[in-house]
N, C-alpha and C positions, 0 to 999 in steps of 0.2 A: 576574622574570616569574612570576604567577601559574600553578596545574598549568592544564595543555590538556586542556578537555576533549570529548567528540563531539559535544555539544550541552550551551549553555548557557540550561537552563531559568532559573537564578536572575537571570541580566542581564536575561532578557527580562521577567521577573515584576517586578523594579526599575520599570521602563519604563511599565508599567501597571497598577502596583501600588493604586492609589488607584481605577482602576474593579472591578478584580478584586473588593479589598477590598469594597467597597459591594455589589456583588451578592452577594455572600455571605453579609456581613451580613442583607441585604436576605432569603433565605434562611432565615434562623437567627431573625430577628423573626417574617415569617411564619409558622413551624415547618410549612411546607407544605416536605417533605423527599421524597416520592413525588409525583410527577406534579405540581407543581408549575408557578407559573405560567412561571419561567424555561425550561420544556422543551418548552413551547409556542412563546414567544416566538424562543427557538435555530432549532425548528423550520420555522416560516415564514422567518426570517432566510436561514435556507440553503436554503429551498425557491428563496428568489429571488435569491440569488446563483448556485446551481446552474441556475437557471432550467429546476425540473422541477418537476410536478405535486405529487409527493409524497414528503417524507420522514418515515421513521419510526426514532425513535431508538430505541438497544438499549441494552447493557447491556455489549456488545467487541464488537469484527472479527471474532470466530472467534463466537461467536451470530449475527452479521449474514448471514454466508455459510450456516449450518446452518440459516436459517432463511427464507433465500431457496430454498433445494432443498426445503424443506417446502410453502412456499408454491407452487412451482412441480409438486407433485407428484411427487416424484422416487419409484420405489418402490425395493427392494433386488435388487439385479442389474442397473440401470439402469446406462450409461456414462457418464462424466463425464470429458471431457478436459480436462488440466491442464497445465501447462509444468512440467517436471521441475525446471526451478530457479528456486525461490519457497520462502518461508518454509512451514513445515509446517503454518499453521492452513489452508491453503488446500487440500489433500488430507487434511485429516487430518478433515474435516468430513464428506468426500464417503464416508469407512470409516468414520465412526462412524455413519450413516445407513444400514448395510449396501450400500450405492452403492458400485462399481469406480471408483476413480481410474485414468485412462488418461492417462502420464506421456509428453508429447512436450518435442520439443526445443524453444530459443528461437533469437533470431537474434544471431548472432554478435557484433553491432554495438551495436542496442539491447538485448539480453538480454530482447527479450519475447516470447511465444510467435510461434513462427515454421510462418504459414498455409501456405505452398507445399508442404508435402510432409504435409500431414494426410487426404486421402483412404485411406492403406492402412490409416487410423486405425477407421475411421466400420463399424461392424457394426448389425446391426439395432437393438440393446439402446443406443447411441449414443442420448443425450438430451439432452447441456450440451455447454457447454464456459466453460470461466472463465480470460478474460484476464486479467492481472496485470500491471499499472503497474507496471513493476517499477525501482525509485528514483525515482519520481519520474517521469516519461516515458511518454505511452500509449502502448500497443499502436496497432498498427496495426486501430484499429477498423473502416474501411471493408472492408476484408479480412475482418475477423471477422464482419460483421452479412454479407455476402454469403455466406460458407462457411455460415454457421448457418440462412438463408434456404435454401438449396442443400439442405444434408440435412433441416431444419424441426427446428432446435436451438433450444433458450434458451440464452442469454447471460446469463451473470452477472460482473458485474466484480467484480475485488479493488482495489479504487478505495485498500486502504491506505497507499500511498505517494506517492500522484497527487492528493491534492487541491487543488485549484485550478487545475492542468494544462487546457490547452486542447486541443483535437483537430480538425483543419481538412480538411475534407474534400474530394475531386474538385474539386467546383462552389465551393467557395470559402466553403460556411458554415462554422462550428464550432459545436463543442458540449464542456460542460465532462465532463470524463470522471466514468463514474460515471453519467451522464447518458443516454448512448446504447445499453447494453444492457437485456435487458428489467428486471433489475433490477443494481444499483451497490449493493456494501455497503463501508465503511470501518469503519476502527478510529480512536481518539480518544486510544490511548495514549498519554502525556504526552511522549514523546520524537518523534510525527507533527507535522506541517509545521502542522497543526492538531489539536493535545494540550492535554486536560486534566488534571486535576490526582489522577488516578486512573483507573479503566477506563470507556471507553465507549465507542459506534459507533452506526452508522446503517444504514439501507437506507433505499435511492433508488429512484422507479421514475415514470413516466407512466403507467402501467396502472390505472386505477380498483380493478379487479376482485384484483386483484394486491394491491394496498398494502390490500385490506379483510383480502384473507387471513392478510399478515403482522403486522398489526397486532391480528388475530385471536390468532395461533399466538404474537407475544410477550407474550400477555395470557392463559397456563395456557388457550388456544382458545375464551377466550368473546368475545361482542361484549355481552353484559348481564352482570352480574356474578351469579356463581354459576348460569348457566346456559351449560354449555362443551360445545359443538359439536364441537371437531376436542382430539386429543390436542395440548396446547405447552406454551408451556414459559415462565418467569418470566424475561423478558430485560427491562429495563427502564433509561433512562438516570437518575441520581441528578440531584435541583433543584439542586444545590452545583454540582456537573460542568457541566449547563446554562448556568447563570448564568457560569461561566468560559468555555468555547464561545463563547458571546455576546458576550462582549469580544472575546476572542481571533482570533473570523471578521471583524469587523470591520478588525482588522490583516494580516489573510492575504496577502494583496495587495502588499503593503510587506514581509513578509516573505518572500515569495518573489521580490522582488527584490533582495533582500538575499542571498538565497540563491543568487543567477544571478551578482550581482556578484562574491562569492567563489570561484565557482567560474568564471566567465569569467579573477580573477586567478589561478587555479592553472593553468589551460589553458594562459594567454601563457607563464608560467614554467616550463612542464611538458614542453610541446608536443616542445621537441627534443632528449629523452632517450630514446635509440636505445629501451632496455630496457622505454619506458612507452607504451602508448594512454591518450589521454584521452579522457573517455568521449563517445561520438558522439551526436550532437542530430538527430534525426531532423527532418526540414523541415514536418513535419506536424502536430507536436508540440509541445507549450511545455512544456519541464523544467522541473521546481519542483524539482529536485536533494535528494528529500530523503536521498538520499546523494550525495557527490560517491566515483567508485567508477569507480578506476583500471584496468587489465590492465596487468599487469607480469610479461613475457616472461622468457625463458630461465634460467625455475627460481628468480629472486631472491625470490620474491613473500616468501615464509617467514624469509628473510633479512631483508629489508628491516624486514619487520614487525617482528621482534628486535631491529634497530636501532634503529627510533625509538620503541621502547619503552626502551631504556637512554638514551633521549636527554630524556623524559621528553612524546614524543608519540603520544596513542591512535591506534588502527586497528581496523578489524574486517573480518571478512570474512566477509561476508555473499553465499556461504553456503557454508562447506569440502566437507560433503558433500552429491552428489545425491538426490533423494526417495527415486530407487529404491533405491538403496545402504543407506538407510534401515532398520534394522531391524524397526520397525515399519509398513512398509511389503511384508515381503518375502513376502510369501503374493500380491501383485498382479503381482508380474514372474517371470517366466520365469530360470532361474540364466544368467548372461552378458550379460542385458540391459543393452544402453549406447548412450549419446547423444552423441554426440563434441563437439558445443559445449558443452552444460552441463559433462561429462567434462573440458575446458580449462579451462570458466570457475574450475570450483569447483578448480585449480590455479593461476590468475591476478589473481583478483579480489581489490582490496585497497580501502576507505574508508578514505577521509581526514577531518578532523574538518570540516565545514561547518553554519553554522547562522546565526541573524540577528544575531546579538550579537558578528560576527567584531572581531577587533583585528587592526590592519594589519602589526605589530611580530610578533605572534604567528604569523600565515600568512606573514610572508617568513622566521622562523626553524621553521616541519615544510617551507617550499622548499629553503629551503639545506642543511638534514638531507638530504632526500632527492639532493639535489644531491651530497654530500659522499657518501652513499652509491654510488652509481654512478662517483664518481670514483675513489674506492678498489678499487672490483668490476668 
């Protein structure tokens, strides 16, 4: 058996290797390598798969967010609420802007920020808050656009693990995440549910006024060239990067069923090991699983993970420590600050390898591993 890995970039690049190839090519004849025609093309492609007004491509996920609080006027000393367990570009944007990251908890079940108990949050200086798809999974957006209408918040999503994720609301419509706050930034990093082949990202938005700004402030703040209006900054997506995007969204769809298939068979297999939750699917939600990401109770977690590393199967766990815990973070918390579900998670939480390119032989032996483990333990 070949090694296991967490995501098989090269099967999938097999797969569609001959369109890739060509757009790149394609590329490389042109020598239009900035702003090129394929970043165009990428961009209305997903303006209407997104089905939003307007996308504008950057340059990563962590520009996409710094540049959405720019656009939105964020100034220093503003408040920014964030879920305390999320990857770090997503508070790590809101201090580098002299903006307070305000670290709440998530919900127990889905791991995304959790709305019920956020009013003893909201002070005057309270200006954002930014929900986090976190693996794959919205937020409970309806929740979120009503608290942020309530205090007169902007909304910013961190759309980087949710794309293509659907979100169904009360009355029965949906909307693709990403889509529904005032602005949706993602990341394009080659190992997301939609990855290219190096760094890139996007922001999303319906706002006319909105997407003039950000595509102002990703352009050093000019809208004419060499005549720059607002201080920004050189975020920009590469025509190579584009031109793969553009394949790659076209298959999204198939991959993310691919992605639910695998992770439906670890559920059936998974489901009645006392020690394990699988992870819960909110009804409102369409998982794009771009983790599949266990809770694994009564202290094994670190254990197990040892184990199917000698067995020769990855894991990750995303994410060991909380924000605040964070050293780089600790001028924003108070000494003793703590969240008791992130506090568990980041003790429970284990990924398993899921992706499009699964083998059937490969996922019933990281089952049986973990199987073998628990019956030993």
């Amino acid at each position: 058996m070949k090694p296991i890995q967490m995501v098989d970039l090269k099967g999938q690049y097999e797969k569609i290797k001959d369109e890739v190839n060509q757009g790149i090519q394609d590329c490389i004849d042109a020598t239009a390598f900035i702003n090129g025609p394929a970043v165009m093309e990428f961009q209305r492609d997903f303006e209407n798969y997104l089905q939003v007004k307007h996308v504008i491509p950057c340059a990563n996920g962590t520009d996409a967010l710094q540049i959405a609080m720019m656009a939105l006027g964020l100034k220093p000393g503003d408040e920014v609420i964030v879920p305390a367990f999320t990857y770090v570009a997503t508070a790590e944007v809101i201090g580098l802007l002299g903006l307070k990251p305000v670290m709440v908890d998530v919900d127990a079940d889905t791991f995304n920020i959790e709305i019920e108990n956020l009013e003893k949050y909201i002070t005057a200086n309270t200006k954002a808050i930014v929900p986090v798809h976190l693996y794959g999974q919205s937020a409970d957006m309806e929740k979120v656009m009503k608290f942020a209408e309530k205090h007169n918040l902007f909304v910013i999503e961190d759309n980087a693990q949710a794309i293509g994720a659907d979100y169904t609301f009360a009355d029965g419509t949906s909307k693709k995440t990403g889509s529904i706050g005032h602005i949706g930034c993602t990341s394009f990093f080659p190992s997301k549910n939609l990855g290219c082949y190096g760094d890139g990202g996007a922001l999303m938005t319906n706002d006319d006024e909105l997407a003039a700004k950000i595509r102002m402030i990703a352009n050093h703040g000019q809208e004419k060239k060499y005549y720059h209006k607002v201080l920004g900054c050189n975020s920009r997506l590469d025509t190579i990067q584009a031109a793969v995007l553009k394949v790659k969204l076209k298959h999204l769809d198939k991959y993310s069923a691919a992605r639910n298939k695998m992770a439906n068979y670890y559920d059936e297999h998974l489901k009645d090991i006392d020690a394990i939750e699988i992870p819960v699917r909110a009804s409102n939600s369409k998982h794009v699983f771009h983790q599949y990401t266990l809770k694994i109770k009564n202290g094994k977690r670190d254990d197990l993970q040892a184990y199917l590393k000698e067995k020769g199967v990855p894991s990750m766990i995303y994410y060991p420590l909380p924000l605040y815990r964070q050293e780089a973070f600790q001028q924003y918390v108070e000494d003793g600050f703590s969240l008791p579900v992130t506090e568990d998670l980041c003790k429970e939480v284990l990924s398993l390898p899921v992706h499009t390119e699964f083998d059937q032989e490969v996922q019933d032996y990281i089952i049986s591993e973990i199987k073998n483990f628990f019956n030993k333990n």
